[in-house]
C-alpha positions in Angstrom: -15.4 11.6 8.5 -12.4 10.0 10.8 -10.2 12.3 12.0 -6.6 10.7 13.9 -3.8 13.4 14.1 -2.1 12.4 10.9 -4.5 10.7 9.1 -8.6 11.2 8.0 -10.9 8.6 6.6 -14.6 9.5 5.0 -16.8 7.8 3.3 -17.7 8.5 -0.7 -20.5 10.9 -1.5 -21.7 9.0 -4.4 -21.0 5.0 -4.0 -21.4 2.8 -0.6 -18.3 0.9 -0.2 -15.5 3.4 -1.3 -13.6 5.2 1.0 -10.5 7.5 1.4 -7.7 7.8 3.5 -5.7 10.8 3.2 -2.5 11.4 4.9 -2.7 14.7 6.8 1.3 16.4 7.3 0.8 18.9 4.4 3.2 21.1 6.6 5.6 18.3 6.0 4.9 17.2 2.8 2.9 14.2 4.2 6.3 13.1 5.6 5.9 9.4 7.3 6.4 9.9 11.2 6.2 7.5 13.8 2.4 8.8 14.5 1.4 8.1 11.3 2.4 4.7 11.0 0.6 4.0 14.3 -2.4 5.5 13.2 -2.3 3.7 10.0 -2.5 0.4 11.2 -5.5 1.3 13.7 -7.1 2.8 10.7 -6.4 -0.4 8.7 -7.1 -3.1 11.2 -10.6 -0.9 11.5 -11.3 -0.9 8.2 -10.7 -4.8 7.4 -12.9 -5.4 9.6 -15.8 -3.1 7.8 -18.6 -5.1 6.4 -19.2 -2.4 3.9 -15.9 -1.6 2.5 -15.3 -2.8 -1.6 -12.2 -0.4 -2.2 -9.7 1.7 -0.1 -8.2 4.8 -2.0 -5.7 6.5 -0.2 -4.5 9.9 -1.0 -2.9 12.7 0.6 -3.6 16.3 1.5 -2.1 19.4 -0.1 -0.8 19.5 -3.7 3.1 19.2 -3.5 3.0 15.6 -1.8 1.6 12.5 -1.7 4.5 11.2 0.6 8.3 12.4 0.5 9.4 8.9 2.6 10.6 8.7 6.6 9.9 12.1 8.9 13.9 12.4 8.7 13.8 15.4 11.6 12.2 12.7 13.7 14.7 10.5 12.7 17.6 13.1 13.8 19.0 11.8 17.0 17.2 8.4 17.4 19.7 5.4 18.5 19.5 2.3 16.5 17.2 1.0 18.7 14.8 3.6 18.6 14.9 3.5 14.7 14.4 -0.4 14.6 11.2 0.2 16.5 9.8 3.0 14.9 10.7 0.5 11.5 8.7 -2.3 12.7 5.7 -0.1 13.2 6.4 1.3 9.1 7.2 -2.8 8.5 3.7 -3.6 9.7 1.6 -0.8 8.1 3.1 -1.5 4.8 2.3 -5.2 5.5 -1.3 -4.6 6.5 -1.6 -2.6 3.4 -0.2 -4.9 0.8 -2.5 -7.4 2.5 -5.8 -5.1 2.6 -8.6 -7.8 1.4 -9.8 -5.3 -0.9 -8.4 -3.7 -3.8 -6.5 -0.7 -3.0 -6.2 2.4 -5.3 -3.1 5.1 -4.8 -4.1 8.8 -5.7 -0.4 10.6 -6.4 -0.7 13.9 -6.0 2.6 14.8 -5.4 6.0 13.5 -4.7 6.0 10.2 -4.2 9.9 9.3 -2.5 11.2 6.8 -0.3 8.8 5.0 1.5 6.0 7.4 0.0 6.6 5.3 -2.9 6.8 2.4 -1.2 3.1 3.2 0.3 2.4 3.2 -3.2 3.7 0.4 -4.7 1.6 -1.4 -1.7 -1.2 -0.8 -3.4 -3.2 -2.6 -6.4 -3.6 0.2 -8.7 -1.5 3.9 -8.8 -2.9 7.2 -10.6 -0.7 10.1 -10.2 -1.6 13.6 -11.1 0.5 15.0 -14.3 3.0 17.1 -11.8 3.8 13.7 -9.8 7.1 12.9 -9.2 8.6 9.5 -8.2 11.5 8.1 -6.8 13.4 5.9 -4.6 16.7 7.7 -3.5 17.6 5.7 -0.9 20.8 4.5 -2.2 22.0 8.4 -2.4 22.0 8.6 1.3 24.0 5.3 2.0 20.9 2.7 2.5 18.3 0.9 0.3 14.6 0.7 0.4 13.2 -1.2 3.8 9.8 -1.6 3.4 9.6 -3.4 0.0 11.1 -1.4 -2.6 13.4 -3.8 -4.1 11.2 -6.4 -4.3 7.6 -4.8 -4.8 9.2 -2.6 -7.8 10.6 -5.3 -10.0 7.4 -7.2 -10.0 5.8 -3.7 -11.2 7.8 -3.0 -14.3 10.3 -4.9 -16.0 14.0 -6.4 -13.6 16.3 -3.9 -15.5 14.3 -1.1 -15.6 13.7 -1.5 -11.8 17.1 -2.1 -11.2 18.3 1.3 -13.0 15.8 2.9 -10.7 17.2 1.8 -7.7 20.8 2.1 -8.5 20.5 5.6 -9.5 18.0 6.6 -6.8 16.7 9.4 -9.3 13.4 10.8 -10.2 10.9 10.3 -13.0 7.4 12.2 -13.6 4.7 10.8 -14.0 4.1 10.1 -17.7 7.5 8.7 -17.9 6.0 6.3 -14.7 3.2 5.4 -16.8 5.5 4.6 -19.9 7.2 2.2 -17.6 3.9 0.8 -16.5 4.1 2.0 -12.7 1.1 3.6 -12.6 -2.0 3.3 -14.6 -3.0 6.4 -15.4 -2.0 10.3 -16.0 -4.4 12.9 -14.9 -4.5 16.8 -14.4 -3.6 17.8 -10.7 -7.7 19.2 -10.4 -9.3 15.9 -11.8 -7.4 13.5 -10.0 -9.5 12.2 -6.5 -12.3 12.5 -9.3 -10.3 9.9 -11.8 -9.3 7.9 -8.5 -12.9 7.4 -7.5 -14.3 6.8 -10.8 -12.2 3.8 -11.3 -13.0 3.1 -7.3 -16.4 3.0 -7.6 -16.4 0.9 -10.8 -14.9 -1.6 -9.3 -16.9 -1.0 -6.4 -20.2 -2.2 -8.2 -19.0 -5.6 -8.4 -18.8 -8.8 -6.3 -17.0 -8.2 -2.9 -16.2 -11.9 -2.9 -15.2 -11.8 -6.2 -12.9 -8.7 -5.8 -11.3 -10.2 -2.9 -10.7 -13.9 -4.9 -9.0 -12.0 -7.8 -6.8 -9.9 -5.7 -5.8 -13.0 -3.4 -5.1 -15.4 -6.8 -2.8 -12.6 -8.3 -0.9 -11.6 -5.2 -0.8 -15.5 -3.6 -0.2 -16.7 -7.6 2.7 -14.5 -8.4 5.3 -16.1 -5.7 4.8 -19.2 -7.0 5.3 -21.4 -10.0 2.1 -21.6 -13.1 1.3 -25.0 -11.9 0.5 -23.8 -8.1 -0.7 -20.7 -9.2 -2.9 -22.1 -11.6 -4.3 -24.3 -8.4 -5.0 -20.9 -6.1 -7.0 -19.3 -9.0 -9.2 -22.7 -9.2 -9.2 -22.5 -5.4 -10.9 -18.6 -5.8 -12.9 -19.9 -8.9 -14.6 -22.6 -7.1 -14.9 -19.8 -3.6 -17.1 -17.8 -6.1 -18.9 -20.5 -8.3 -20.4 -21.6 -5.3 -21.4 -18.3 -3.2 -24.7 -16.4 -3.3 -23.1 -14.0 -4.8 -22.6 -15.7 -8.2 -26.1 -16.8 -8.2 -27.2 -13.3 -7.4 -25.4 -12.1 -10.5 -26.9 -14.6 -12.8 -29.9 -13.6 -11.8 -29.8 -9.6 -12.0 -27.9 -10.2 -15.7 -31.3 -12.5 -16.8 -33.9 -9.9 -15.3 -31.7 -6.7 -16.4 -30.9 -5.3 -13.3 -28.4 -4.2 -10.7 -27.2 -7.1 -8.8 -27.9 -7.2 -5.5 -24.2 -8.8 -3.7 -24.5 -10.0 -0.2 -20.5 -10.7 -0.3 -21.4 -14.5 0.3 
């Protein structure tokens, strides 16, 4: 295990490949301070860079929240300078985030508010535990979402149901978020790191290369129109129809075994 002053990463028990990153401000209800989003970006930029790694969840510790938005007793007192800069360094963890090569799993254990459901929204797949609660209230304190909630939550669920969200700035639970198709999954508070890292490590068993093309083609393909985006998938396709990897797999599905990847 990792340990920064806000933050730990470690390793799964059971699957090479997965690991977890849990925010560490219980006493704050995982509140985002200006620490944090330092330390997230060295853990990030470390990570990327990991040979090993096939899927990122990230969690937080404690069971009230996952993340309840900007460290707003930090906050009391900053000039406008001072908050632009501590914004930049939430602007470019969320970026490095969104832009993880590997898929990224969110494990909601909590309130989710503000940019705490922001950090989740950055990520490729959400499973909240059944007491979750999420909202963006932004708009009930005089601003609006600044690190991608107005655009990352309208390509999540539908334009007018995103819209009521953040016009309201109200909170749903969590199998009203799963109606809506926000997150992907409901699960009792004491199952849910278990739930995460079974989905984790099934996706973890398969091609890194290939994991990587898919979440690249859907990310890169969705700004654009069917015709381009149809292009980056065949760009991906071809990425994996010619790597060691894909010859690996045939190989392991003919002689009825585990394939072997090399991420190549």
């Amino acid at each position: 295990m990792t340990n920064w002053e806000t933050i730990t990463l470690h390793k799964d028990d059971e699957m090479k490949g997965v690991y977890v990153l849990t925010l560490n401000r219980p006493e704050s209800l995982n509140a985002l301070n200006t620490q944090m989003g330092v330390e997230l970006i060295n853990c990030l930029n470390q990570l990327k860079g990991n040979k090993d790694i096939r899927v990122l969840v990230l969690t937080a510790s404690g069971e009230k929240g996952f993340c309840v938005g900007a460290d707003l007793k930090e906050r009391n007192g900053m000039t406008n300078d001072q908050w632009k800069h501590q914004h930049d360094i939430f602007e470019n963890a969320y970026k490095m985030l969104r832009e993880f090569p590997y898929p990224v799993i969110a494990a909601i254990n909590g309130y989710a508010l503000g940019g705490g459901m922001e950090l989740t929204l950055s990520c490729d797949l959400r499973i909240a535990s059944d007491h979750a609660k999420m909202g963006l209230p932004e708009v009930t304190i005089g601003i609006i979402p600044g690190v991608g909630g107005t655009q990352l939550l309208p390509r999540t669920i539908p334009v007018g149901l995103a819209k009521e969200f953040l016009l309201r700035g109200n909170h749903i639970n969590s199998q009203r978020a799963k109606e809506l198709g926000l997150v992907n999954e409901v699960t009792p508070s004491q199952e849910l790191l278990n739930k995460t890292l079974e989905v984790a490590r099934d996706i973890g068993k398969n091609s890194p290369l290939a994991l990587k093309s898919i979440k690249q083609a859907i990310n890169n393909g969705l700004q654009t129109d069917i015709n381009t985006a149809l292009t980056i998938e065949l760009d991906q396709y071809y990425k994996c129809a010619n790597s060691e990897d894909r010859l690996e797999g045939i190989m392991a599905f003919n002689e009825k075994r585990q394939p072997v990847w090399q991420g190549k």
